[in-house]
C-alpha positions in Angstrom: 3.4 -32.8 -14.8 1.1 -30.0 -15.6 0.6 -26.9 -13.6 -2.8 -26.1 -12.6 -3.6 -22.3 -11.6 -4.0 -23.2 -8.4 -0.7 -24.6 -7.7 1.2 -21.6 -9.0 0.9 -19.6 -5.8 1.7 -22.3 -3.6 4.9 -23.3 -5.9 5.6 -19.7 -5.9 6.1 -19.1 -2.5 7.6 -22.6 -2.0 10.0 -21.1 -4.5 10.5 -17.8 -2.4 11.3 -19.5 0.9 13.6 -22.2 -0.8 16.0 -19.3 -2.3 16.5 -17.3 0.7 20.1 -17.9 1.9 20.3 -14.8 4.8 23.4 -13.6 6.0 23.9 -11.1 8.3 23.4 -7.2 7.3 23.5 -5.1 11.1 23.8 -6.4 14.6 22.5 -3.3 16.4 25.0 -4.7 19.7 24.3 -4.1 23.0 26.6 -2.0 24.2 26.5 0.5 20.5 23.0 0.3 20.8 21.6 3.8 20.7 24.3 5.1 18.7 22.9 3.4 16.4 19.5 5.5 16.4 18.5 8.6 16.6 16.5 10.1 19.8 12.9 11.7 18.7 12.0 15.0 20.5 9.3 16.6 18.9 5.8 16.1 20.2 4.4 13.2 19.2 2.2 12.4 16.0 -0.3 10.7 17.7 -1.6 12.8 20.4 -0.3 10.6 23.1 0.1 12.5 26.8 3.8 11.9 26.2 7.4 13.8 26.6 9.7 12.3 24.3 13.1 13.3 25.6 16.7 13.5 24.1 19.3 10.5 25.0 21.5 12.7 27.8 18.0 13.0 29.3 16.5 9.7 29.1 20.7 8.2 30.1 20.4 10.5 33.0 16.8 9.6 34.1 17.1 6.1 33.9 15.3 5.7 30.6 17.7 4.1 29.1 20.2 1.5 30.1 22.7 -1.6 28.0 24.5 -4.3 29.9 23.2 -8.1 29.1 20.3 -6.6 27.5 18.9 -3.6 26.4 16.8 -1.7 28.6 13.9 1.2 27.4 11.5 2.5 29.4 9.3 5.4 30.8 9.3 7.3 33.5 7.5 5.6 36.8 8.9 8.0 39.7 7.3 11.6 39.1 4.2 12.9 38.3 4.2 13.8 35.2 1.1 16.5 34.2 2.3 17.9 30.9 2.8 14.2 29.5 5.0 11.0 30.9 8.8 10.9 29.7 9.6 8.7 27.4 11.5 7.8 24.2 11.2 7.2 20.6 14.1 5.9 18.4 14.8 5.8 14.5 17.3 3.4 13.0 19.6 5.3 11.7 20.2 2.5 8.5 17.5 2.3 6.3 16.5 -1.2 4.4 15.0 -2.5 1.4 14.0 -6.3 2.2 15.4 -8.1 5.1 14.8 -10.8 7.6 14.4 -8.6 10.8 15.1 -10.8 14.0 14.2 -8.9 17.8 14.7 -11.0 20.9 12.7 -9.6 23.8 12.4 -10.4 27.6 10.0 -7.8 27.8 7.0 -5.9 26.1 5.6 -2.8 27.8 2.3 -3.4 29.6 -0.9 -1.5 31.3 -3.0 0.9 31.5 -2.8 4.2 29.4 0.7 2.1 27.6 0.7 2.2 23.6 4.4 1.0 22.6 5.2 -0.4 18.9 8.2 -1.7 17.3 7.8 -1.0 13.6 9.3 0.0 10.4 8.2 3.1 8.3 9.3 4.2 5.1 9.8 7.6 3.6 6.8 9.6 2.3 4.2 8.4 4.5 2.2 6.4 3.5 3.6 5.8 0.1 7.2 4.2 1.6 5.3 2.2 3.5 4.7 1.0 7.2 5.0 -2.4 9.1 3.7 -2.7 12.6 5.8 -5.9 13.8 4.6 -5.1 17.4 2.0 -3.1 18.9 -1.6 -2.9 21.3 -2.5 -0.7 23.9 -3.0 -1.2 27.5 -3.9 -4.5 29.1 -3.8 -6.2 25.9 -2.4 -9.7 25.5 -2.6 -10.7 22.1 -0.3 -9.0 19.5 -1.4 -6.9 16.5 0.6 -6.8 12.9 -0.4 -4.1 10.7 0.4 -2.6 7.1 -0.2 1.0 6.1 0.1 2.3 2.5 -1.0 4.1 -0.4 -4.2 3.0 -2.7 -3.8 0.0 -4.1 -2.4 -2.7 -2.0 -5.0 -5.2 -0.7 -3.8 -9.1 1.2 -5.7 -12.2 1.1 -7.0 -13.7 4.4 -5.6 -17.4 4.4 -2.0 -18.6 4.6 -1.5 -17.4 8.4 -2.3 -18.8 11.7 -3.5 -15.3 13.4 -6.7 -13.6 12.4 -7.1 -11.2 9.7 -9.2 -7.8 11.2 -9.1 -6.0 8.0 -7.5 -6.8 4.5 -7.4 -3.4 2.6 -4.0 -2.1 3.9 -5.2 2.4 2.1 -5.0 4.4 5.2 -8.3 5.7 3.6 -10.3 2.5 2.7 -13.7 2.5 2.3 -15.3 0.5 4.4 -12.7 0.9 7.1 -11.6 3.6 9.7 -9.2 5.5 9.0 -5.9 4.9 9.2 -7.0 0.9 9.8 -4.4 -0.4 7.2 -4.8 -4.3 7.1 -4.4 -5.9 10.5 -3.9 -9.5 11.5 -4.2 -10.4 15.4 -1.9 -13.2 16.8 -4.0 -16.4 18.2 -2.6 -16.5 21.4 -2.6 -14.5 24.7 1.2 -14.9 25.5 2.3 -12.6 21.9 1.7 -9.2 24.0 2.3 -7.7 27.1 2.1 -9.4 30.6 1.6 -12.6 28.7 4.4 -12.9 26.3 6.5 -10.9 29.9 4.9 -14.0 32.0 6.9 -16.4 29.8 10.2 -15.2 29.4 9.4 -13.7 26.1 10.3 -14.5 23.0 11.4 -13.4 19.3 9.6 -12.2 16.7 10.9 -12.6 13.0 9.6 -10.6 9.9 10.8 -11.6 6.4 9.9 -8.8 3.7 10.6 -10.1 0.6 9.4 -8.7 -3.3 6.4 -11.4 -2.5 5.3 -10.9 0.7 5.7 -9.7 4.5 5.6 -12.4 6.8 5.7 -11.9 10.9 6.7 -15.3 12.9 6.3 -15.0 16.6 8.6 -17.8 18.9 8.1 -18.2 22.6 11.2 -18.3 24.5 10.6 -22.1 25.0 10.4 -22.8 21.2 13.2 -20.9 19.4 14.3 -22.2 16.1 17.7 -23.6 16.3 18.3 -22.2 12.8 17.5 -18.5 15.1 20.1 -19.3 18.0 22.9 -20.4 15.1 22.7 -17.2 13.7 22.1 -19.0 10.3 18.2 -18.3 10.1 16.2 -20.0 7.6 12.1 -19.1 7.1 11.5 -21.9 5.1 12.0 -24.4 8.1 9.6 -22.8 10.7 5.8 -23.2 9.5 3.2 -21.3 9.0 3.5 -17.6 10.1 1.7 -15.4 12.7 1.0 -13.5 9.8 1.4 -12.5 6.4 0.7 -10.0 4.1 0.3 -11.1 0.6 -2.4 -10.8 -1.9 -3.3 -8.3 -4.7 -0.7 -5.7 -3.6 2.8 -4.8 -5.2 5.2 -4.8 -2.0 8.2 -3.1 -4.6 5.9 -0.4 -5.3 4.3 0.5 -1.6 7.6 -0.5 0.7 11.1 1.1 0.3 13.8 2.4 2.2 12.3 1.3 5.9 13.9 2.4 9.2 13.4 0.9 12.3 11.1 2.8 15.3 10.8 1.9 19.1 8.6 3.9 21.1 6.1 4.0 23.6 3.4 6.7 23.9 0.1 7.2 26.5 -3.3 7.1 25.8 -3.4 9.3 22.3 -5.5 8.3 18.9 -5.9 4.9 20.6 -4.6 4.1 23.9 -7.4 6.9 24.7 -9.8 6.6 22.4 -10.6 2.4 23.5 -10.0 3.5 27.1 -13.6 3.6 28.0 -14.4 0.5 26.6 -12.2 -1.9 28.5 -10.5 -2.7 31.8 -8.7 0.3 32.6 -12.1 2.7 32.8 -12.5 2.6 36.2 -9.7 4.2 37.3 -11.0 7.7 35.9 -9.6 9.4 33.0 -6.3 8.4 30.8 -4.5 11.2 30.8 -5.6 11.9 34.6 -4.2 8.1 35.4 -0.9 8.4 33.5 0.1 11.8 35.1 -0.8 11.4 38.2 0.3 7.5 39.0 3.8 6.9 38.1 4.3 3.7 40.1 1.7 1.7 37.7 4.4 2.4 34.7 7.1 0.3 36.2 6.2 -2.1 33.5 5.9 0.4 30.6 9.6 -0.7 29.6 11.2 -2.7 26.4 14.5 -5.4 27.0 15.9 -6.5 24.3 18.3 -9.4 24.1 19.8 -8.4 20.6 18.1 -6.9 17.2 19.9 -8.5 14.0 19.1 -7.8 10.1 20.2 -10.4 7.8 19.9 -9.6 4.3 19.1 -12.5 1.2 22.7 -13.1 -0.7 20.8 -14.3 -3.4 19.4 -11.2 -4.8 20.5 -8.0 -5.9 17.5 -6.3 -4.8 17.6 -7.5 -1.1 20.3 -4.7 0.1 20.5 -2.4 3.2 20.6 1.5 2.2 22.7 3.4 4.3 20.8 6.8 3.9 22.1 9.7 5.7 21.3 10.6 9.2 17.4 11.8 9.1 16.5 14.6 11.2 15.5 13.0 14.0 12.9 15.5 14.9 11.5 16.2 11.5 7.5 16.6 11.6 5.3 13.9 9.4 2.6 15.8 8.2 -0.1 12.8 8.8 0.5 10.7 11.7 3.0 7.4 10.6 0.8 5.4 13.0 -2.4 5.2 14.5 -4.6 8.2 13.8 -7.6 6.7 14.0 -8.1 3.1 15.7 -12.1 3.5 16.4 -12.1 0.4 14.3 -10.7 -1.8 17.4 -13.2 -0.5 19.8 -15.1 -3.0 18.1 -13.0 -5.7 19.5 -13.6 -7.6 23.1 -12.7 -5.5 25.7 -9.8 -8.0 26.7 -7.8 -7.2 23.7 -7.2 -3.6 25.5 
């Protein structure tokens, strides 16, 4: 048989999915969870009206919890003027490649809220950064995003969520800056109160020499493959997203740790507020200190966070990097600096 040009991308990554053979890397357990991350205490990179406390403090003021799940949250009891408390967390492994599987109950939700769960790489933006989960305030559908140096661009088919931008240069022309290339899920149950309303679900992101591709499972359709513990991508379909295209992944994604956090208002939280459901109840900072009741919801649970690694190739190996200075400064914000892009979008999405 003879091999058209337009078959060799589709045998290609028929190819890639068909070699994978994962086995398991880290299983950040419940009850080692934070030890296995470090506790960010600086202020934070993007402006959010935040306090980002140490783990004695967050353990101490309810922050943080582990017992069936994993609980971490904000602080919804005091007013909170000089910026809400709150955590950010860095894995303290570092990866190149993986299959990274998160099973949540809950996302945090409303007004002022702007959590991730993401991976960044050393160097920003050249290492690379891979928003797995992230939107701000009332928003319901999820948004996956890449950030990198020049040169890395992803086509816009091959997904069932919709690509928003496809040049993933924090300084694109054409885009705002800081955009990176974003893909929105296609349903209202990936983010906040809707994927809470259902019980949930898991979220799988393959990153691979070829590719990154994000798969997101309600609670009520979890591969069996998932539950096993033997996870295989090449069974489940067609991903929420994924970024492929005229872009080298080797060269633009190395050495990736793992981030929780969730911030207030900020670079976007703030910067869409006026645009969507939440302007009515006055200013975002103003709402964040001053109503701690309404952030009762601003919390992740986890059921358990797992990286399996591809036996197959050399290449596909955690690096256990020393313990990085958890409060170390990054000289351009990692995430986020500008999102004026999204006001753009239909004022539901915030």
């Amino acid at each position: 048989m003879r091999l058209t040009s337009s078959l060799l991308p589709a045998l290609g990554l028929a190819a890639e999915l068909a070699s994978a053979a994962y086995v398991l890397q880290d299983d950040y357990t419940l009850a080692t969870f934070f030890d296995m991350f470090t506790f960010f205490t600086d202020s934070d990179p993007t402006n959010g009206h935040v306090d980002y406390v140490d783990r004695a403090t967050a353990q101490s003021g309810g922050l943080i919890s582990t017992g069936s799940s994993v609980y971490m949250g904000a602080d919804h009891t005091n007013i909170a003027s000089a910026g809400r408390q709150s955590v950010r967390l860095s894995s303290a492994n570092s990866y190149h490649h993986g299959l990274f599987i998160i099973d949540l109950n809950h996302i945090p939700t409303g007004c002022g809220t702007w959590p991730a769960f993401w991976i960044l790489g050393p160097d920003w933006p050249n290492g690379g950064e891979i928003d797995i989960i992230e939107n701000v305030n009332t928003a319901t559908n999820n948004l996956m995003t890449l950030h990198t140096g020049d040169g890395c661009t992803i086509d816009s088919t091959g997904f069932s969520g919709s690509a928003l931008t496809t040049n993933c240069y924090i300084q694109a022309p054409g885009q705002s800056n800081n955009a990176g290339c974003g893909i929105q899920a296609p349903t209202s149950d990936s983010y906040g109160a809707g994927f809470n309303s259902i019980g949930g679900g898991i979220y799988a992101t393959e990153w691979t020499g070829n590719a990154i591709s994000i798969w997101f499972f309600p609670r009520s359709s979890i591969p069996s493959d998932i539950t096993a513990g033997t996870p295989n991508p090449s069974s489940w379909g067609t991903p929420t997203a994924r970024f492929a295209g005229n872009c080298d992944i080797e060269s633009h994604f190395t050495n990736m740790q793992i981030i929780f956090d969730i911030t207030f208002c900020g670079d976007w939280a703030g910067s869409v507020w006026g645009s969507g459901s939440c302007a009515s109840l006055g200013s975002c900072q103003d709402y964040v200190s001053n109503n701690p009741s309404a952030f009762e919801q601003a919390y992740w649970e986890i059921n358990s966070l797992r990286v399996y690694q591809d036996q197959a190739s050399t290449k596909k190996r955690a690096v256990a990097d020393a313990e990085p200075d958890a409060n170390a400064r990054i000289p351009y914000h990692p995430r986020g600096f500008s999102r004026r892009s999204l006001r753009d979008r239909p004022a539901y999405a915030y």
